[in-house]
DRENDRENMI-721624 format. One record per residue: x, y, z of N, C-alpha, C in turn; residue in one letter; residue number from 0. Coordinates in steps of 0.02 Angstrom, whole numbers, always signed. Example, Ala and Ser with C-alpha at 12.3 -4.5 7.8 and 13.67 -1.06 7.14 Angstrom:
DRENDRENMI-721624
+660,-284,+390,+615,-225,+390,+660,-165,+390,a,0
+642,-112,+354,+684,-53,+357,+645,+2,+394,s,1
This chain:
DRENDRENMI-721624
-917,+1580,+5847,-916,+1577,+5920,-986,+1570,+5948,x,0
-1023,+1605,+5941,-1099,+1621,+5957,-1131,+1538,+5923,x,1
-1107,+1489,+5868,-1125,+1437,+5852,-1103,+1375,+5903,x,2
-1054,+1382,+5935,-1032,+1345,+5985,-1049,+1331,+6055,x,3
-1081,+1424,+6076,-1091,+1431,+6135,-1145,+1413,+6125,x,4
-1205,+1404,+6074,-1266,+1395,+6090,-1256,+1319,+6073,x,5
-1227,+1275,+6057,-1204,+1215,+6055,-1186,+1183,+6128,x,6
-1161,+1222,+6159,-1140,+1204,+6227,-1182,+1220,+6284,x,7
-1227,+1252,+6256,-1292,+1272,+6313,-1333,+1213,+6287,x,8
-1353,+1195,+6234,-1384,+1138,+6237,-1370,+1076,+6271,x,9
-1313,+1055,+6245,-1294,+1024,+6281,-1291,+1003,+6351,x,10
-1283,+1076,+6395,-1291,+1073,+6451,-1368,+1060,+6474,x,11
-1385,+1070,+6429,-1473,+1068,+6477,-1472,+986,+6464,x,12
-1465,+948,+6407,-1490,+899,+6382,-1468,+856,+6454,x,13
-1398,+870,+6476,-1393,+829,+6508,-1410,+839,+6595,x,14
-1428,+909,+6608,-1487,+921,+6668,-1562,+896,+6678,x,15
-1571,+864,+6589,-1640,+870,+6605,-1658,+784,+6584,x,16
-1661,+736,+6628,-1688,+668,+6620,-1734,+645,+6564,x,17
-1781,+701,+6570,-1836,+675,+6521,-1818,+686,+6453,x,18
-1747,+748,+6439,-1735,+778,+6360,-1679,+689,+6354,x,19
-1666,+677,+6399,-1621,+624,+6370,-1625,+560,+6359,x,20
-1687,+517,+6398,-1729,+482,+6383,-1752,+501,+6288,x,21
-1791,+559,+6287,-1831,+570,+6242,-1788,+557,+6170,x,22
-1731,+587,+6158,-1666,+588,+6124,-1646,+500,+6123,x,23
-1656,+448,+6149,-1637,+401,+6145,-1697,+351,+6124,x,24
-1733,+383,+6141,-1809,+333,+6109,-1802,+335,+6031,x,25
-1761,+404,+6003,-1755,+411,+5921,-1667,+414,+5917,x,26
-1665,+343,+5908,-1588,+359,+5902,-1547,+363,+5838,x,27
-1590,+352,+5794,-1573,+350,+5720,-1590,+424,+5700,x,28
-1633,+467,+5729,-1650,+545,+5714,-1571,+578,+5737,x,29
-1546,+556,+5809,-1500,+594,+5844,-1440,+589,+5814,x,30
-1422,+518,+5793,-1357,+501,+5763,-1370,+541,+5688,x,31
-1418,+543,+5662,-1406,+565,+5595,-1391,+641,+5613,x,32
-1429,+664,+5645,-1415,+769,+5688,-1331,+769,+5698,x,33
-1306,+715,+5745,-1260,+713,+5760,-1193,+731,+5692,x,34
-1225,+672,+5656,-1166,+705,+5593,-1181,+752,+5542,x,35
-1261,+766,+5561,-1235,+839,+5541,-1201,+896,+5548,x,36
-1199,+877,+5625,-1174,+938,+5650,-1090,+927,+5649,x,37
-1070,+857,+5648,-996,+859,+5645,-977,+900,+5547,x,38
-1021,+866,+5528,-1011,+904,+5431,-1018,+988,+5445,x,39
-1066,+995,+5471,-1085,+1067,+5469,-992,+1107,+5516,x,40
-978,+1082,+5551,-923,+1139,+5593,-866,+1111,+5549,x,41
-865,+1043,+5494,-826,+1044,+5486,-819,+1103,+5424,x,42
-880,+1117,+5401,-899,+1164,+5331,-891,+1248,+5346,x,43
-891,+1254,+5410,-857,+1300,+5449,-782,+1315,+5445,x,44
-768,+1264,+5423,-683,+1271,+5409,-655,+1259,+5350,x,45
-691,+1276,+5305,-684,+1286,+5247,-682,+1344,+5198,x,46
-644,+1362,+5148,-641,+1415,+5118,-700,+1421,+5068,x,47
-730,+1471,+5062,-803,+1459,+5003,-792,+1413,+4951,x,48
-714,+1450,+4918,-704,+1394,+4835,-692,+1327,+4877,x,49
-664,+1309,+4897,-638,+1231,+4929,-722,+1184,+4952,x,50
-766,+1224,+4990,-830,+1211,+4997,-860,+1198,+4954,x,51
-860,+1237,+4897,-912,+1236,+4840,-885,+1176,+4784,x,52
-837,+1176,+4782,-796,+1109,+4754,-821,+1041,+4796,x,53
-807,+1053,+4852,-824,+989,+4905,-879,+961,+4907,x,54
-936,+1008,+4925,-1028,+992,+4920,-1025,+968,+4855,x,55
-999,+1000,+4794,-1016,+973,+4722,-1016,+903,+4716,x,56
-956,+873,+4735,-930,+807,+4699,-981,+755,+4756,x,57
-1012,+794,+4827,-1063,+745,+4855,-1134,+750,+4818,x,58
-1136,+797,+4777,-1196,+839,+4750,-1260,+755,+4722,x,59
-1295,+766,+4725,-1349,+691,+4692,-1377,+729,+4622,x,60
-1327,+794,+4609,-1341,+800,+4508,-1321,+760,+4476,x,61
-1332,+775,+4388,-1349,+712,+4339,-1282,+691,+4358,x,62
-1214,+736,+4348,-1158,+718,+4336,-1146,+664,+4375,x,63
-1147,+657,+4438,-1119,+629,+4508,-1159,+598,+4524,x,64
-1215,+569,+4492,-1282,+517,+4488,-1255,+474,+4442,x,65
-1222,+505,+4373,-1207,+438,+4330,-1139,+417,+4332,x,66
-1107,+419,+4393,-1015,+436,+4405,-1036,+375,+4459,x,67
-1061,+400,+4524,-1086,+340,+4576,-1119,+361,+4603,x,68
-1210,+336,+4571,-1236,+359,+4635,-1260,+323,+4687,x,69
-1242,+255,+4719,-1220,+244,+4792,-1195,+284,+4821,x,70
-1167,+302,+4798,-1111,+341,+4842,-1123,+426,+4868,x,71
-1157,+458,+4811,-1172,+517,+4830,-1271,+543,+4839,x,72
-1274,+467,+4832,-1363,+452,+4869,-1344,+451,+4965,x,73
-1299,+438,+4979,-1277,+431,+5040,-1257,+473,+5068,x,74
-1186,+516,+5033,-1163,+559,+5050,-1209,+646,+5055,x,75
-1246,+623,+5017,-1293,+701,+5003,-1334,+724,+5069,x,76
-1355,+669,+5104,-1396,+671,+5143,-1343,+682,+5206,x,77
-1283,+698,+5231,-1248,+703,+5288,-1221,+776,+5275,x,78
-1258,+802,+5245,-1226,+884,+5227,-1296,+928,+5232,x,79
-1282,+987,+5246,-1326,+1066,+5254,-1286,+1102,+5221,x,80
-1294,+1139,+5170,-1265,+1176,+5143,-1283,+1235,+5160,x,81
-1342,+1265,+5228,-1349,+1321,+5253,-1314,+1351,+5322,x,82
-1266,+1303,+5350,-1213,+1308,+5377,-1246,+1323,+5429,x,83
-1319,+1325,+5459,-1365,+1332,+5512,-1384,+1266,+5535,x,84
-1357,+1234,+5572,-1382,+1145,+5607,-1432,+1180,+5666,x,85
-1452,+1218,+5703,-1478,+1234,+5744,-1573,+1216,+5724,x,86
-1576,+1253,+5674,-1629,+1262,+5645,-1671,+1173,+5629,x,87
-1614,+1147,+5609,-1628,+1043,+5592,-1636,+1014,+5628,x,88
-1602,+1035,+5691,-1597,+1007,+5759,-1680,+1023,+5786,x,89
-1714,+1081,+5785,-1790,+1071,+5811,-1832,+1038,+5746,x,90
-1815,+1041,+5673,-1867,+1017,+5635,-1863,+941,+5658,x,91
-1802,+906,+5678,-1798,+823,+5688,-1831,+799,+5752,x,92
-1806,+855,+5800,-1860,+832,+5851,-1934,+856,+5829,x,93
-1955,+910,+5804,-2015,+883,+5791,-2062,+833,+5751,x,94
-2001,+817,+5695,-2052,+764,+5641,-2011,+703,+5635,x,95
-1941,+705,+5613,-1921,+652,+5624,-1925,+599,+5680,x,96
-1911,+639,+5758,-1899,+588,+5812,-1996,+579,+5813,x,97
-2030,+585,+5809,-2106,+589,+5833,-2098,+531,+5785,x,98
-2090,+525,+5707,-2103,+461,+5686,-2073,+387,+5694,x,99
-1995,+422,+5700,-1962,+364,+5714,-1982,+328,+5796,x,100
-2017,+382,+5837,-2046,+339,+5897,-2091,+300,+5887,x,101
-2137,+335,+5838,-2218,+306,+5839,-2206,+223,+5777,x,102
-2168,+255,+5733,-2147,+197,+5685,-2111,+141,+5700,x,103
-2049,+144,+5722,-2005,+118,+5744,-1928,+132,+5723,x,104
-1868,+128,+5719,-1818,+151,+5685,-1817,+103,+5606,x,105
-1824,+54,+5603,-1826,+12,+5543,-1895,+50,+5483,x,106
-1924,+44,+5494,-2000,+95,+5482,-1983,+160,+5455,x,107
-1950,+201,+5515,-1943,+259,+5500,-1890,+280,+5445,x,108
-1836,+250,+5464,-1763,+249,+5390,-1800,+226,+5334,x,109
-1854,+192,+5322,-1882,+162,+5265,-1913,+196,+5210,x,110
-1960,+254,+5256,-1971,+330,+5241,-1919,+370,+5223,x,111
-1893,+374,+5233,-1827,+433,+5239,-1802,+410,+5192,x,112
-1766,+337,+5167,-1737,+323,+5108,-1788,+327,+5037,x,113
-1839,+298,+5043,-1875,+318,+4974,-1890,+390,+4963,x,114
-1903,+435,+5013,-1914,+495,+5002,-1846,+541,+4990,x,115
-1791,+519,+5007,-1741,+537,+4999,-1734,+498,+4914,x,116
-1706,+452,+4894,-1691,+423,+4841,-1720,+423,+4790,x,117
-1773,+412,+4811,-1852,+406,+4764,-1861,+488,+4725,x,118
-1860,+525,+4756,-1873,+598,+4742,-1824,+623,+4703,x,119
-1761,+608,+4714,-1707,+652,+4702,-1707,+584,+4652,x,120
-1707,+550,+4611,-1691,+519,+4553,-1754,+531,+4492,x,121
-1810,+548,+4521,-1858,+552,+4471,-1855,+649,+4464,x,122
-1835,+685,+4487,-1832,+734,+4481,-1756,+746,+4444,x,123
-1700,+709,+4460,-1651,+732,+4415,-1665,+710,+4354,x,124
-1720,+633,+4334,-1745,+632,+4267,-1755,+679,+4250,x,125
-1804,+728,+4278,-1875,+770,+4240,-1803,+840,+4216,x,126
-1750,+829,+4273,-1692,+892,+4250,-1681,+874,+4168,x,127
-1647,+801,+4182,-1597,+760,+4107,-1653,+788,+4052,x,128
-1710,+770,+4063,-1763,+786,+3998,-1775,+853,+3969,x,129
-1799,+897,+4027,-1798,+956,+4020,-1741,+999,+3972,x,130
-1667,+950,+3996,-1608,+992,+3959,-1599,+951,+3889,x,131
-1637,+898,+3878,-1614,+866,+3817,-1673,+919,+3768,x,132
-1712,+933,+3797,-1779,+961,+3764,-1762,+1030,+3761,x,133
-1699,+1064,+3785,-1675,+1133,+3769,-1703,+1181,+3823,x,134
-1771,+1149,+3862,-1777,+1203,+3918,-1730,+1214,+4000,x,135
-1673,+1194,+3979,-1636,+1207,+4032,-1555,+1188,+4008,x,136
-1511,+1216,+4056,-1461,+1234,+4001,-1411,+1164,+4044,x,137
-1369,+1160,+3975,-1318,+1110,+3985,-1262,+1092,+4070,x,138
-1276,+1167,+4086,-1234,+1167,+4173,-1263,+1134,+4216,x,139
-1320,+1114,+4193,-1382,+1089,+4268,-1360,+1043,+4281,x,140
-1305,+1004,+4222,-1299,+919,+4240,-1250,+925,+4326,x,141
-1223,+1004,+4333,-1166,+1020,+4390,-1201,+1054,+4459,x,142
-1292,+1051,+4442,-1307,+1095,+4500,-1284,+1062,+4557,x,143
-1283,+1110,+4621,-1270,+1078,+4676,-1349,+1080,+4708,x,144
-1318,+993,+4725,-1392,+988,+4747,-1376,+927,+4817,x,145
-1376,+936,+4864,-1357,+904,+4927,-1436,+918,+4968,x,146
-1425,+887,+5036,-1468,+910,+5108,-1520,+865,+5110,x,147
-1544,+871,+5178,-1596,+812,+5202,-1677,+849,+5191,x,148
-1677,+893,+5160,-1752,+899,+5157,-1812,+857,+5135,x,149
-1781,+826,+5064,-1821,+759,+5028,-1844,+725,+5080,x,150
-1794,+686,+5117,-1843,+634,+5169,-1864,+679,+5225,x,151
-1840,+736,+5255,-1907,+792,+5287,-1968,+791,+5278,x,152
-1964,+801,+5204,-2038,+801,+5189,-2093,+742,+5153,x,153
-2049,+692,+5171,-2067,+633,+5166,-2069,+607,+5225,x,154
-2065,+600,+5295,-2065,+605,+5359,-2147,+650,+5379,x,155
-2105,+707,+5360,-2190,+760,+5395,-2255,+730,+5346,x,156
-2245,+704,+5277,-2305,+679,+5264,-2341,+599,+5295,x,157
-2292,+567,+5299,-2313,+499,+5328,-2327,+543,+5403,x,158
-2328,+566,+5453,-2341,+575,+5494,-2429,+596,+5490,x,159
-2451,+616,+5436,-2524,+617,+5432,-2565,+565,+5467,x,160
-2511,+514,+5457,-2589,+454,+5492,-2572,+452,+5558,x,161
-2537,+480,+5584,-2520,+471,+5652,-2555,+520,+5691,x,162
-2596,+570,+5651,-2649,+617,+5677,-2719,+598,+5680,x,163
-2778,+585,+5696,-2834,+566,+5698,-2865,+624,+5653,x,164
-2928,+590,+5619,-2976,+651,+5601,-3000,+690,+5642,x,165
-3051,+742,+5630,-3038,+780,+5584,-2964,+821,+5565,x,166
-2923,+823,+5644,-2860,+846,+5613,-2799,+831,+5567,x,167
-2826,+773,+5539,-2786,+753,+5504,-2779,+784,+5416,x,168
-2839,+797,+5425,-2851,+858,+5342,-2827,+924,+5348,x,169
-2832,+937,+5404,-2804,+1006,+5417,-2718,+1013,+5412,x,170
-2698,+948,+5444,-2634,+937,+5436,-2622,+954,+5370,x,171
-2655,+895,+5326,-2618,+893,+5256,-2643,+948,+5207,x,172
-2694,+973,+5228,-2709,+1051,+5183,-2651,+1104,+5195,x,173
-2639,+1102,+5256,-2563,+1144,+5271,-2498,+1123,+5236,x,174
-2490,+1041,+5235,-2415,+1027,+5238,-2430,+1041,+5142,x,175
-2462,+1020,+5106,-2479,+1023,+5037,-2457,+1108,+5014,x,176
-2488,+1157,+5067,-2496,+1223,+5068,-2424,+1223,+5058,x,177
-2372,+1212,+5090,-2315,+1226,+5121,-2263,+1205,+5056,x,178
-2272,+1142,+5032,-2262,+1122,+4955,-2278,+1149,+4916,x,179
-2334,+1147,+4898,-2361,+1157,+4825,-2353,+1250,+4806,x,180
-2341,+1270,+4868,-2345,+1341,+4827,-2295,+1350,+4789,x,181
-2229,+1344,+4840,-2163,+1380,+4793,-2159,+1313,+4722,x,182
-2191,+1258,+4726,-2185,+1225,+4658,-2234,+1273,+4610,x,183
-2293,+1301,+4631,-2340,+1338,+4596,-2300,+1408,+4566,x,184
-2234,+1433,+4605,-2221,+1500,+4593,-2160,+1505,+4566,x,185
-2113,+1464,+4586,-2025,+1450,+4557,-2023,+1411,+4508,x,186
-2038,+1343,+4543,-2066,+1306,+4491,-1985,+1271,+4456,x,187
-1946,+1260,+4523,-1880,+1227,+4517,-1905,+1151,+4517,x,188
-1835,+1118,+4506,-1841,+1048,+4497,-1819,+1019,+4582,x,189
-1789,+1059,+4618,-1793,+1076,+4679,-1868,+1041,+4718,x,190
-1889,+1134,+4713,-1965,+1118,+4737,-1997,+1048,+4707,x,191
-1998,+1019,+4656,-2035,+965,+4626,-2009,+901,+4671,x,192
-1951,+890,+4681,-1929,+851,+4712,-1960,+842,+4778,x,193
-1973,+916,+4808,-1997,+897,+4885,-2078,+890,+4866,x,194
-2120,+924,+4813,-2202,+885,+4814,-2189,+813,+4794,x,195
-2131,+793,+4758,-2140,+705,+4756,-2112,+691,+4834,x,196
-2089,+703,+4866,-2067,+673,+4929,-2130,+655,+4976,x,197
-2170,+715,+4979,-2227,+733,+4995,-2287,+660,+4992,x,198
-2288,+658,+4937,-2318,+607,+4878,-2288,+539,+4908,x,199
-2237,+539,+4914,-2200,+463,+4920,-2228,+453,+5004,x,200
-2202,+504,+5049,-2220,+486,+5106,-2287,+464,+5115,x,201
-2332,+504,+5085,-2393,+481,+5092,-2441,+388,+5069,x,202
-2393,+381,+5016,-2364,+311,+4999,-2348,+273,+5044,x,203
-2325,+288,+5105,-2288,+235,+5138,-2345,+224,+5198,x,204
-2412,+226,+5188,-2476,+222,+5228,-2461,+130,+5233,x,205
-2430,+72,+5205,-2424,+18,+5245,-2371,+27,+5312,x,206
-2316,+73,+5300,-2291,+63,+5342,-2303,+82,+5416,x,207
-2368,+144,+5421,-2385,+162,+5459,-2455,+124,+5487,x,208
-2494,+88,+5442,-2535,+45,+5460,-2541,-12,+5531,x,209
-2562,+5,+5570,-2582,-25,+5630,-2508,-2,+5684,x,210
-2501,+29,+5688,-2470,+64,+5734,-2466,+86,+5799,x,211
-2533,+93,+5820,-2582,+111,+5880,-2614,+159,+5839,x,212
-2670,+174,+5906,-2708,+238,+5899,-2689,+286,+5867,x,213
-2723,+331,+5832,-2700,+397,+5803,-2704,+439,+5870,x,214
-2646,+515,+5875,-2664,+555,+5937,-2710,+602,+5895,x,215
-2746,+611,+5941,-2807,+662,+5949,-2789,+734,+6003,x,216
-2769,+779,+5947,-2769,+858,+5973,-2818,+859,+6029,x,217
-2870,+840,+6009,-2938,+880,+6058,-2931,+834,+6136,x,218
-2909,+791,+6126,-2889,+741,+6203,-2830,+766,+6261,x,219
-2768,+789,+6198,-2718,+812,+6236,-2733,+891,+6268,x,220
-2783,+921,+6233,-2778,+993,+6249,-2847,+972,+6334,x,221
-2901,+930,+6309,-2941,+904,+6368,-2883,+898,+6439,x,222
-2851,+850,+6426,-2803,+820,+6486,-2759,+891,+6520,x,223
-2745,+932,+6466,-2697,+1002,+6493,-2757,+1042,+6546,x,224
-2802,+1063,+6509,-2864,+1069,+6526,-2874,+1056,+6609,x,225
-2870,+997,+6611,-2906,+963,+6683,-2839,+964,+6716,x,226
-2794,+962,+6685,-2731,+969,+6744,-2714,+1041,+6762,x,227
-2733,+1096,+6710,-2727,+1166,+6744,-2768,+1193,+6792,x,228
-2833,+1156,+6781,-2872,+1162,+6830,-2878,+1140,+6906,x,229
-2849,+1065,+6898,-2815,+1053,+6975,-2767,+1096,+7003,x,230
-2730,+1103,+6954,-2683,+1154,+6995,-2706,+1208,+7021,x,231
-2734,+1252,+6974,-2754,+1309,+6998,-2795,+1318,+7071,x,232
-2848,+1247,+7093,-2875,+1265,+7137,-2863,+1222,+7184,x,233
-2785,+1199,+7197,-2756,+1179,+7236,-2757,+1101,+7257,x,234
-2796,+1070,+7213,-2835,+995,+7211,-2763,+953,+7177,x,235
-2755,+895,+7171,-2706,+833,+7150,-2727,+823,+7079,x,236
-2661,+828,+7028,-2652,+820,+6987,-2645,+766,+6954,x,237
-2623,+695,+6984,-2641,+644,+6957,-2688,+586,+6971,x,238
């Protein structure tokens, strides 16, 4: 209930507020993809755990259901959350997805999203297949469940590096690396590996972001806030 009502308060603002709905349509390939998540997610809501856990499986992008069809569950993997929380996806897309797919374009931006999605999750279920032929991992892995849009997430938030100007742009990627590389440094799943190659791939996709416009500059936008709080405050015209 409490997932609905805050579903329906969004809603309601989105459509009080001109500029949230404009903004939402400038990325319409971010919204439509949110969109079915959120129809998968309430429908995963109505599901019994065993019936769920059966269901996510057979969309799963493990070895099994990689060498069965994977068209099919390269596609399907990515329209599922298996944390049954869409709320939480819904602000990571407006912040990284829709920002690229504006600055990129929608053709651009899916371009990212599919290699970092595909790209990742096939060289990482290798490094699984090897691992278990080599005895360090056990014969069930070929059944892990392995679904969700994080791969091209974080293949998204890395191509977004060039869309930052220096010096902030190192700072960016000393963080987003931070944000990766640890739990690969500490778990040390095939999981985590998947998202430092996503990481890796996005950063790869520097033609597609090449000549784009200007990089934004932190220190400009916080200037402009700057000089507009200051008009205000002392009663002077803001634009």
């Amino acid at each position: 209930m409490r997932f609905r009502r805050g579903l329906r308060a969004v809603a309601a603002y989105v459509r009080r507020a001109p500029g949230v709905t404009a903004y939402v349509r400038s990325a319409p390939g971010t919204y439509v993809w949110l969109l079915i998540l959120f129809v998968t997610t309430v429908a995963l809501h109505h599901m019994s755990p065993e019936f769920e856990e059966d269901f996510l499986r057979q969309r799963s992008t493990n070895i099994h259901e990689l060498s069965q069809n994977p068209v099919r569950v390269l596609i399907t993997s990515a329209m599922w959350i298996d944390s049954g929380h869409w709320l939480p996806y819904a602000v990571l897309y407006t912040v990284f997805h829709a920002q690229a797919e504006r600055w990129l374009g929608t053709l651009r931006w899916l371009a990212v999203c599919v290699a970092a999605h595909v790209l990742a999750t096939l060289i990482s279920e290798l490094a699984l297949l090897k691992a278990i032929h080599d005895g360090m991992a056990p014969h069930s892995a070929v059944n892990t469940l392995d679904i969700g849009v994080s791969y091209a997430l974080a293949g998204v938030a890395a191509v977004l590096t060039y869309r930052i100007a220096a010096p902030w742009r190192y700072l960016y990627l000393v963080v987003l690396f931070a944000i990766y590389t640890v739990p690969l440094a500490t778990s040390r799943t095939f999981t985590d590996f998947g998202h430092f190659l996503s990481v890796l791939i996005g950063l790869a996709c520097y033609p597609l972001a090449r000549g784009r416009g200007r990089a934004w500059d932190p220190k400009e936008t916080l200037a402009a806030l700057r000089r507009i709080t200051t008009a205000s405050s002392s009663g002077g015209p803001t634009g």
